[in-house]
N, C-alpha and C positions, 0 to 999 in steps of 0.2 A: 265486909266480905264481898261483897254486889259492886261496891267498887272497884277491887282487886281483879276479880272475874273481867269488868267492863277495860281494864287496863292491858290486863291479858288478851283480850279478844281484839283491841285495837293495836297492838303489837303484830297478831297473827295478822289481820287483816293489811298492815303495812309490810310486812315481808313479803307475803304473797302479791302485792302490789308491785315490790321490788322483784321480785321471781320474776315474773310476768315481765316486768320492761328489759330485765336479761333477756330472757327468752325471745323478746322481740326482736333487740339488738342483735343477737346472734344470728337470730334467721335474716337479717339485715346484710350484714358482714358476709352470710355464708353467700348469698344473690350475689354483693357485689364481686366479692374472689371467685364465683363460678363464671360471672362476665368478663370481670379481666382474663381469666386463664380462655374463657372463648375467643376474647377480641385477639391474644396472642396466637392461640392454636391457626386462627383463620390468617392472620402475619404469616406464621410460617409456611401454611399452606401456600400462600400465595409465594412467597418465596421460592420454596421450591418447585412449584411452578413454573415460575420464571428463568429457575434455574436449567431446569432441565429443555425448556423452551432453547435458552442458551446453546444446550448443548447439541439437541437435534438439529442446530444451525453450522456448529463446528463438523457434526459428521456430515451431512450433505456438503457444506466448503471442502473438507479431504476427500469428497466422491468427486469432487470438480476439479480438483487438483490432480485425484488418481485418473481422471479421463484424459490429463494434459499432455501432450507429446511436443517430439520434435525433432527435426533431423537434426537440429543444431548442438554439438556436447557441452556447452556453456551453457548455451539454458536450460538443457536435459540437469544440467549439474546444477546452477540456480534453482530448477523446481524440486530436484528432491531434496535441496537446502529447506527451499519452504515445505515440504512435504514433510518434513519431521517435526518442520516448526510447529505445522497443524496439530498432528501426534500428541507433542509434548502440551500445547495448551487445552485439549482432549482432558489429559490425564490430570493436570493441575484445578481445571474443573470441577469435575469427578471428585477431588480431593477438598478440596473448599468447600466449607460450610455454606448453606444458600441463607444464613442470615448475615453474613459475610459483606455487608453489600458495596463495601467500596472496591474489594476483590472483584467483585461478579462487573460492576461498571466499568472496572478497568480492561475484564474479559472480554467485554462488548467493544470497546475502543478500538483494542486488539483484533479482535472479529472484523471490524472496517478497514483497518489495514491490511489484513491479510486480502479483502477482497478485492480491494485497490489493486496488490500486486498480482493478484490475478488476473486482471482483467491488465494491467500492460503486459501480463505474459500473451494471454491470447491476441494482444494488438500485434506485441512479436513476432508471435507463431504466425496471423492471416497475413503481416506485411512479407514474413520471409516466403510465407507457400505461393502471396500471389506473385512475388517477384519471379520466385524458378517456374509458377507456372506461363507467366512472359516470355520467360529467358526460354524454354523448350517451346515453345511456340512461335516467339521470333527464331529458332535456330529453324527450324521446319521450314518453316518459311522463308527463308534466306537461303534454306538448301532447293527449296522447287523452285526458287527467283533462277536460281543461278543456271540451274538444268534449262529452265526454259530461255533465257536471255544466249546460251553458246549458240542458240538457234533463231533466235526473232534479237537481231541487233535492234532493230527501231523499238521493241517492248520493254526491249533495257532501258534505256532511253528514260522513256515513261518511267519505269517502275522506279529509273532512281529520284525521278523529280517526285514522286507521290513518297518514299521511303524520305527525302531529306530533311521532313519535319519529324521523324518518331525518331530520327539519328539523335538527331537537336534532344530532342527528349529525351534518347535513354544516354547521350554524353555527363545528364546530371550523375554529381556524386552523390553516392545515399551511405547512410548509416546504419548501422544494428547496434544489438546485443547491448544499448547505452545504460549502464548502473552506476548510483551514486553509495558510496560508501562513508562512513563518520570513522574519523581515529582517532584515538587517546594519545599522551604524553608517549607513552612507550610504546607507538606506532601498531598499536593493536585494536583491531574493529571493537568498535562501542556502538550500543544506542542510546547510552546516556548521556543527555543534554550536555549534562555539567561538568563529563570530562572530555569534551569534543576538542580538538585543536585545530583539526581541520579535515577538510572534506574532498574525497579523489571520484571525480566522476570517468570511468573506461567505456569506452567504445570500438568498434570496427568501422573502418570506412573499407565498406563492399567491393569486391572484386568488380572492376569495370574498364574494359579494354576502350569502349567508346570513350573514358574522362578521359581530360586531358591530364599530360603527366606531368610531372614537378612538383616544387614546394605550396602544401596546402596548408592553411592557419584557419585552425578549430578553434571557435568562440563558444563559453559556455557562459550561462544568465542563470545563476541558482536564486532561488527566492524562496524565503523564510515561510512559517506556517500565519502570519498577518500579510504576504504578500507584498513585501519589501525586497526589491533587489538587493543581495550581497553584494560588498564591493571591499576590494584592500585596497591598500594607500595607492598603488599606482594602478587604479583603472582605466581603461582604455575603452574606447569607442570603435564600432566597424559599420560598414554600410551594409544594410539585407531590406532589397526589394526600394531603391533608393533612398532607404529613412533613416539616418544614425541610431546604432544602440548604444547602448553602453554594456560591457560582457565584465564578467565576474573575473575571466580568468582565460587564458588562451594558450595555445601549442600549435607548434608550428611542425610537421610532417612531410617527409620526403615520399608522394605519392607514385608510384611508376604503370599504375593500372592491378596490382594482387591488392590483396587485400591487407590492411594494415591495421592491428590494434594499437589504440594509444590509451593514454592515461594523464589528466591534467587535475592537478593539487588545485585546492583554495585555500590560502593562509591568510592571517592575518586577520578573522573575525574575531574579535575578544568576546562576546556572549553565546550563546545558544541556546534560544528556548525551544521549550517540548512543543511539539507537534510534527506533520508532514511539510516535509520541503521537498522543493519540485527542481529540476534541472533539466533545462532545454538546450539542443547543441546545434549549432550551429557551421553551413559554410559561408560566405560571403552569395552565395548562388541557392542555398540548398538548407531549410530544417531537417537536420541529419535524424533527432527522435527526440521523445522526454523519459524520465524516469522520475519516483519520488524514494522518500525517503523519511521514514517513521524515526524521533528520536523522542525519547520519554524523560 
């Protein structure tokens, strides 16, 4: 019977031994899933975080865009292109998950090019305000030359030997408004790499009574996002500043002194990879402007 009892008693005593190392384990398990669930909670904090960091970067870029002006209707109509663009990557934001994070990296990428073209808008805008603040400045001045010269022949004289070097100067031809565009197969704007065919970079060459008038040949030099000149099979070379280049692609323009907008294709690139490509234009006398140009 003393045995029976002693058998019994060491049965209890191993269960409760067994209880016990449950009991432990559990309070084991339940530490470790309250630290995972914290190391995650603190993930997403930061996430969103980030996310919204993002975002407060997108509204003040649309307060920099809504401050942009311009007397020009091309690039008044360019910025409120990007002006929606802004908008719309706002709202896609907003809508994405912030643990999202290949979405929210691509957002950011996006955020860099937008500020890119911001910043050649406002090269735009200060090259076009400070040109007409020249052009009304030399008009002024050209009108009290003249008042004063009907009356001091000898100060004519003078004034045009001192005038014959800013002639010289403002006979250069200049550029505006230079954008580069990507098309697809059925000749419609893409920014996708992989369906580019080819690429139309437009420009204005600016009203200027001082150029000389005739046939002008516009050279443009695009270069990839590694910094490689494009070139098709028949490229060509031109002289700028005595040094040979070599230009992607060229048009040739019947200048008469108005202003002229043109447009020159580039064919014949068979790849395209993602990133920003740049396009500089070119006269044989004159860097007309650059522009770039985001393809994903």
């Amino acid at each position: 019977m003393a045995m029976e009892e002693n058998v019994v008693n060491t049965k209890e005593e191993t269960l409760k031994k067994v209880m016990y190392a449950l009991i432990a384990v559990a309070v084991v398990l339940a530490l470790v899933l309250a630290y995972i669930w914290y190391q995650k909670s603190s993930l997403v904090n930061e996430l969103n975080i980030e996310k919204e960091a993002l975002t407060e970067q997108m509204i003040s870029l649309q307060h920099d865009y809504a401050a942009l002006s311009s007397d020009n209707d091309k690039i008044n109509a360019q910025l409120d292109s990007s002006r929606e663009e802004v908008s719309q990557l706002i709202e896609r934001i907003r809508k994405t998950e912030a643990t999202n994070r290949a979405m929210i990296r691509k957002y950011e990428q996006e955020l860099g090019t937008l500020r890119s073209i911001m910043r050649n808008y406002i090269s735009q805008i200060d090259s076009l305000n400070t040109l007409n603040h020249k052009l009304t400045a030399d008009a002024a001045a050209a009108r009290k030359e003249a008042a004063e010269t009907r009356k001091h022949s000898e100060q004519l004289s003078k004034a045009v030997e001192s005038l014959s070097g800013q002639v010289a100067v403002g006979a250069i031809l200049k550029g505006r408004a230079i954008r580069m565009d990507a098309y697809n197969a059925s000749d419609k704007v893409t920014d996708r790499s992989s369906r580019v065919v080819r690429l139309l970079t437009t420009l204005s060459l600016v009203e200027n009574e001082l150029a000389s008038k005739g046939p002008v040949r516009v050279y443009i030099r695009v270069k990839g996002p590694d910094g490689v000149l494009l070139t098709s099979n028949d490229q060509h070379t031109f002289e700028f500043d005595g040094q040979p280049l070599i230009c992607s692609a060229s048009r040739e323009v019947d200048y008469q002194g108005q202003e002229v907008e043109l447009s020159i294709y580039l064919n014949g690139i068979e790849d395209y990879m993602k990133g920003i490509y740049t396009v500089d234009a070119y006269t044989e006398n004159n860097l007309l402007g650059s522009a770039e140009l985001m393809l994903r």
